[in-house]
C-alpha positions in Angstrom: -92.7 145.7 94.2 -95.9 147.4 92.2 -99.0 146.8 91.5 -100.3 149.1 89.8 -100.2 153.3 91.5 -99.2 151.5 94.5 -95.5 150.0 95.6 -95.1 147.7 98.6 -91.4 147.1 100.3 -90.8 143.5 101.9 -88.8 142.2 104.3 -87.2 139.1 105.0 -87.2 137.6 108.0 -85.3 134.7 109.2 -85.8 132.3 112.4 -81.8 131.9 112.6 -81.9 135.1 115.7 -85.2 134.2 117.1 -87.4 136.4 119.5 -89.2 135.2 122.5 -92.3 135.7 120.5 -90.6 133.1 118.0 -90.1 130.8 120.3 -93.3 130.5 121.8 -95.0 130.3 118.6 -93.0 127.2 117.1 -92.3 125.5 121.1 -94.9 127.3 123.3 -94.3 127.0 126.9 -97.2 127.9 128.3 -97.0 130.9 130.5 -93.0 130.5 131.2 -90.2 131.4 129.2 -86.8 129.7 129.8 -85.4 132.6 131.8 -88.5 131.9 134.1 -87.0 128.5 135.0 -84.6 129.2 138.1 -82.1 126.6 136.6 -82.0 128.1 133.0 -81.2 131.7 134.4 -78.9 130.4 136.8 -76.8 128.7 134.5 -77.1 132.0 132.1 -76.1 134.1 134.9 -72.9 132.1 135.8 -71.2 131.9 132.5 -72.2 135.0 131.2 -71.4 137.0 134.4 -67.9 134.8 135.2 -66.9 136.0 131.7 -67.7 139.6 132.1 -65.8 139.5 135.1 -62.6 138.4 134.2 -60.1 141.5 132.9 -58.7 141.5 129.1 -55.9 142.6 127.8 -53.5 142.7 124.6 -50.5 140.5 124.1 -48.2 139.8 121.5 -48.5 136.1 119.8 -45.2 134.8 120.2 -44.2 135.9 123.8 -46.4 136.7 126.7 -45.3 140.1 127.0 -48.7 142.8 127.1 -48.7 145.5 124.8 -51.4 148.6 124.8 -53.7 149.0 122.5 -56.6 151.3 121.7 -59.1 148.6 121.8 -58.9 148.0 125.0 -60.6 151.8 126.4 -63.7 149.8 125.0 -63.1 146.4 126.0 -62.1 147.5 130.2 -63.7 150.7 130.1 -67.3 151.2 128.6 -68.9 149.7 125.0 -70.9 153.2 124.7 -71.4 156.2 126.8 -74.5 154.1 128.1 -73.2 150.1 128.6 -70.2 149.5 130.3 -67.6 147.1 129.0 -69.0 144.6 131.7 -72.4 145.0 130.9 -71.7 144.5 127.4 -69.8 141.5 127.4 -72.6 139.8 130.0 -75.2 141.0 127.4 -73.2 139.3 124.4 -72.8 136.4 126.4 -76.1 136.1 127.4 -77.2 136.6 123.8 -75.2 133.9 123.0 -76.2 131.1 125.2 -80.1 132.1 124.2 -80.5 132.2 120.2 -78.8 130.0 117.8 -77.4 133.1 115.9 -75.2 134.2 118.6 -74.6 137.2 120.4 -74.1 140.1 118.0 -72.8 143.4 118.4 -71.8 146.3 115.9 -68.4 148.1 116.0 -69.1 152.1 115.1 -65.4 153.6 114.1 -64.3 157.2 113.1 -62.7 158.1 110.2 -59.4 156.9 110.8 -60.7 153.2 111.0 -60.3 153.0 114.9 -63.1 151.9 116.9 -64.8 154.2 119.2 -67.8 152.5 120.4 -69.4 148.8 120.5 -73.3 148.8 120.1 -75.0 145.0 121.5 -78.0 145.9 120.1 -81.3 143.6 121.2 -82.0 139.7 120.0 -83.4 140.2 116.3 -81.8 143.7 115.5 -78.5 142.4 113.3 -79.7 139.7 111.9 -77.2 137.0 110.0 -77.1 134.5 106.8 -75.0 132.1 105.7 -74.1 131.4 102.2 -75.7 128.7 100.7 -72.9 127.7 98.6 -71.7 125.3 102.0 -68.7 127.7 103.0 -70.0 129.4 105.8 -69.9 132.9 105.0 -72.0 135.2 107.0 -74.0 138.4 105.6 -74.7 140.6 108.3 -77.7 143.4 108.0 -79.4 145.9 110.0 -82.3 147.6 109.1 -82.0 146.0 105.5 -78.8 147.3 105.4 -75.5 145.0 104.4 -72.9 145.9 107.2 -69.1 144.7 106.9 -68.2 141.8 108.7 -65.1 142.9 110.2 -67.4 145.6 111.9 -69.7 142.7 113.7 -68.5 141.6 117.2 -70.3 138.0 116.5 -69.7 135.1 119.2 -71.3 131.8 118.8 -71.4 128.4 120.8 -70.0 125.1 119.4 -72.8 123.9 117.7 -75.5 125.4 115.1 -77.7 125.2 118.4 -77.7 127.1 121.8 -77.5 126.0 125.0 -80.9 127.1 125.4 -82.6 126.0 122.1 -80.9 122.7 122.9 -82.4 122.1 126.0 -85.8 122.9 124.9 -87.6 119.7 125.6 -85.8 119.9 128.9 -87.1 123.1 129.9 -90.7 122.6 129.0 -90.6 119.6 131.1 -89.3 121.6 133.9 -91.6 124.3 133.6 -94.9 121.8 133.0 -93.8 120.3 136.7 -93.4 123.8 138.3 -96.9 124.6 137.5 -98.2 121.3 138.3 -96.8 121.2 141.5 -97.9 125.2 142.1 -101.4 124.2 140.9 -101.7 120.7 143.3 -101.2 122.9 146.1 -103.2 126.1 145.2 -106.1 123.7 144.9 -105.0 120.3 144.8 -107.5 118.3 147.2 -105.9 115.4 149.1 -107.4 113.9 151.7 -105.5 111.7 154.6 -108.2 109.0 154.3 -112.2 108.4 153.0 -115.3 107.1 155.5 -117.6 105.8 153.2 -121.0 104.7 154.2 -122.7 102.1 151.7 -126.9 103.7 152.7 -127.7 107.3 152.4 -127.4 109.7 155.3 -129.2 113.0 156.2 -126.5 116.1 156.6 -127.1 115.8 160.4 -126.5 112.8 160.2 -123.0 112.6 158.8 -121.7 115.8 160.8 -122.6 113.3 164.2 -120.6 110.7 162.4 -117.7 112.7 161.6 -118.0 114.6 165.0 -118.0 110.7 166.7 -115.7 109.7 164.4 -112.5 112.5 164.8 -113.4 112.3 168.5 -112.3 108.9 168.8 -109.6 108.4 166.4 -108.2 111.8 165.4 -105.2 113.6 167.1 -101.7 112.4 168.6 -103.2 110.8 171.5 -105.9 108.5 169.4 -103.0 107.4 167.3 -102.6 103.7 167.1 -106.5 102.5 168.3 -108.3 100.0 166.7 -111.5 101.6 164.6 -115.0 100.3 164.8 -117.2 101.3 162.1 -121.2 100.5 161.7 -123.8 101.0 159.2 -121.4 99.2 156.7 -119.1 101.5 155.7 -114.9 101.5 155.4 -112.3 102.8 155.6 -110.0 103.6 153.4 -106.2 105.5 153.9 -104.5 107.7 151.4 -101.7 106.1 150.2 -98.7 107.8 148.6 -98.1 106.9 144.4 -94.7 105.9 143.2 -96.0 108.8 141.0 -96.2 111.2 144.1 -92.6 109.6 145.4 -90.6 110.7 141.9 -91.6 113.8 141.6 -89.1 115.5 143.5 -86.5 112.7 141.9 -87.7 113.9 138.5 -87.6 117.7 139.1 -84.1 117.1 139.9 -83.3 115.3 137.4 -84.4 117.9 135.2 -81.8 120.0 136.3 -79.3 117.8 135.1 -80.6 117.6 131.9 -80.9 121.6 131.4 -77.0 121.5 133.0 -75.8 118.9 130.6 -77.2 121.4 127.8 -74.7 124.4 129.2 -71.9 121.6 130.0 -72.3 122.1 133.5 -72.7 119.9 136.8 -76.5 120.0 138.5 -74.0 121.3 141.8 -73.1 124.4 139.8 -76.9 125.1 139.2 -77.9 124.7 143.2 -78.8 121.0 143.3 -76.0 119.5 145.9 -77.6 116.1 146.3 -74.4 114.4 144.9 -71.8 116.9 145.9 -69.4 116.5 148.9 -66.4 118.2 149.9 -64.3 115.9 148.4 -66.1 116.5 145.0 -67.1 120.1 145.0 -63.7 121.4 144.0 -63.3 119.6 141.6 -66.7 119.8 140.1 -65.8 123.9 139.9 -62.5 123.3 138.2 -64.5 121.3 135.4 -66.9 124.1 135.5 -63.4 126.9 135.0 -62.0 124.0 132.6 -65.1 122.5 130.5 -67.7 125.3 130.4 -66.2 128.7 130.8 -63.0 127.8 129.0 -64.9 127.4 125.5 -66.5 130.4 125.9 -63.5 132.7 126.3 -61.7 131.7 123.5 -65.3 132.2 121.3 -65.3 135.6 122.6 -61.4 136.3 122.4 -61.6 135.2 118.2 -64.4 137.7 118.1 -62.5 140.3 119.6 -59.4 139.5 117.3 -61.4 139.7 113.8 -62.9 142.8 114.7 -61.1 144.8 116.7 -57.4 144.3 115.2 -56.6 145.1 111.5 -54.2 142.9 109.3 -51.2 144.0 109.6 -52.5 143.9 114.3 -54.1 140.0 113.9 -50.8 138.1 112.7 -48.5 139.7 115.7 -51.6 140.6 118.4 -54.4 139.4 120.1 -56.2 139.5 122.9 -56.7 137.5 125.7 -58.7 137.5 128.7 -57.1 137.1 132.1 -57.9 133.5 133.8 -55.9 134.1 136.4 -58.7 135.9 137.7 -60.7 132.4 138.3 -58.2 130.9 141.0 -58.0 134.0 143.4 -60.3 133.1 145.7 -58.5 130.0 146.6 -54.9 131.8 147.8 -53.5 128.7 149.4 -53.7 126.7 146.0 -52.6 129.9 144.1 -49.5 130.1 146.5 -48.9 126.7 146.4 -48.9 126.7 142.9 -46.8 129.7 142.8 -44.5 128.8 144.5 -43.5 125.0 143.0 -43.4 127.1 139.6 -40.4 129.3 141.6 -38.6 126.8 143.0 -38.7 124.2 139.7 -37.3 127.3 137.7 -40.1 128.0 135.6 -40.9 131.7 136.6 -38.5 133.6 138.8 -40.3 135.5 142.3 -40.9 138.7 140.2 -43.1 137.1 137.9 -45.3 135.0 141.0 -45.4 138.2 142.4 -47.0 140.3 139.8 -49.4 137.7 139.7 -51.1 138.5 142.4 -50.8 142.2 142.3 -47.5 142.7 144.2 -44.8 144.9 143.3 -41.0 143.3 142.4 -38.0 143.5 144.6 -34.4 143.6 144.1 -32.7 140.4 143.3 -36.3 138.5 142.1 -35.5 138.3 138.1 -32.9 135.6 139.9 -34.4 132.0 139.2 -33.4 129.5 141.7 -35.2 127.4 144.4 -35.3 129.6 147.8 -37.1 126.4 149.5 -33.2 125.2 149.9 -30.3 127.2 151.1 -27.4 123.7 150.1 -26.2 126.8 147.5 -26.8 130.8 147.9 -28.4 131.8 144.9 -26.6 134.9 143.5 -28.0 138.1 143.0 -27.1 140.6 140.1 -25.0 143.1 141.6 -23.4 142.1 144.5 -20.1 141.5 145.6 -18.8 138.1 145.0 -18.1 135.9 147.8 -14.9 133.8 148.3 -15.2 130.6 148.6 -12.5 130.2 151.6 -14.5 132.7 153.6 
């Protein structure tokens, strides 16, 4: 634009990647931010990092054999010379739960095409638009700058609204309560009961009645004795409030509500009031099934559309390894393992390459080895008569 011998550039801006700055203009929350409330981060933390940690790899669509691909140097390897591939999927993650536009990251390539690095630049930096026509399409720009869509990593929750955006009223509750309570007991004055005396008294007069007084009826072993008082005055006991006696309750139940924003249980976020042992298990597979689940495939379409060309989407894609989520529990992985063995789904070769072991002669074989009513023949070796 000019005006005159001078020309001014503008901007726009858009609220649809918001900063921290953003968000404590429109919903200000005091001195906190929502990563300053231990349940926000927590829950942050344990789906972006339980996604980062699980491995990925490339497989063909209609078969579950794995197939290299050059992709994958970035996405097991490192984004950049400077992020690792597990930092940068936390980071895009993380992005993800936080703004409404989603984590975004931009796919640099060389001249063949290929890609050679992934940048997740910071909340703000690649900002996105939709079309106003009602179809959805996104416009991508950096700097001003249009970039091509297929070159934007962009993974975004199930709504138009992030977990964190969505449990904004949630938050600010929980954060109002933290520094209430941190502010009753800084200086928060509470006294166990009030002597009042109806006449005036001189300062001598009521350190000889408090002295008296506490002689008499304060301590362990003046516990229970009748008190006497004189001059007219009372006394009166602090009481606890029904206010007083659901504030822990409502603290907690704060936590559910920021947990029900990131589909979560309050157990997963460090509040085990309700949990048991025969709950807890299954509260984490919801957590594997429910939350995390949702979030891999988000990320593995993002991966697809911009890390595999045309003729690479209809035969490839890739897919991260959930295997990965039940190794801690071996028992129910061996279990599991091994029913799928003996019903003839997978044959011992395939149970044992899932958890890392080499194969062995004679395990492409399917059968059930939990019975020996009929030898199970192995390819190779000499038949056996049936009269011997």
């Amino acid at each position: 634009m000019k005006i005159g011998p001078f020309r001014f550039s503008f901007e726009k801006k858009s609220l649809s990647n918001p900063t921290v700055d953003d968000f404590n203009l429109f919903a200000p929350l005091g001195s906190a931010t929502p990563d300053s409330v231990p349940a926000v981060r927590n829950a942050k933390c344990l789906i972006s990092e339980g996604i980062a940690t699980l491995g990925v790899y490339a497989q063909k669509r209609d078969s579950e054999d794995k197939v290299d691909h050059p992709a994958l140097t970035l996405l097991r390897g490192e984004f950049n010379p400077w992020t690792s591939a597990y930092e940068g999927i936390r980071n895009l993650a993380w992005q993800a739960l936080s703004y409404d536009a989603g984590g975004l990251a931009l796919v640099i390539r060389n001249s063949e095409g290929k890609a050679v690095e992934i940048i997740v630049y910071g909340a703000s930096r690649i900002r996105v638009e939709y079309a106003s026509d009602g179809s959805g399409e996104p416009t991508y720009r950096i700097d001003g700058r249009v970039l091509d869509s297929r070159d934007v990593i962009h993974v975004r929750g199930p709504s138009q609204c992030s977990p964190v955006n969505s449990a904004r009223g949630a938050i600010n509750t929980a954060a109002a309560m933290e520094t209430h309570a941190r502010k009753q007991f800084e200086s928060g004055a509470k006294p166990s009961a009030v002597v009042a005396f109806q006449k005036g008294m001189s300062e001598t007069a009521i350190k000889n009645a408090k002295s008296s007084f506490d002689k008499a009826y304060s301590g362990i072993k003046n516990a229970g004795k009748t008190v006497y008082l004189y001059d007219g005055a009372t006394f009166t006991p602090s009481e606890i409030s029904s206010v007083d006696a659901q504030f822990l309750e409502l603290r907690r139940f704060q936590v559910e509500e920021i947990g029900r924003a990131f589909n979560m249980s309050a157990s997963m976020l460090g509040d085990l009031t309700k949990s048991s042992y025969a709950n807890q298990e299954q509260k984490a597979k919801e957590f594997l099934s429910y939350c995390l689940e949702p979030w891999l495939c988000a990320f593995e379409s993002a991966f697809n559309r911009a890390l595999l060309d045309d003729d690479e989407r209809s035969t490839l894609m890739f897919k991260f390894d959930r295997d990965d989520l039940s190794r801690v529990d071996l028992a129910t992985r061996a279990n599991a393992i091994n029913s799928l063995i003996a019903s003839e789904v997978i044959n011992p070769n395939t149970g044992a390459a899932w958890i890392g072991q080499p194969p062995h002669e004679g395990g492409e074989t399917y059968g059930n080895r939990n019975i020996t009513v009929k030898p199970i023949p192995v390819p190779g070796a000499p038949k056996v008569r049936s009269d011997e």
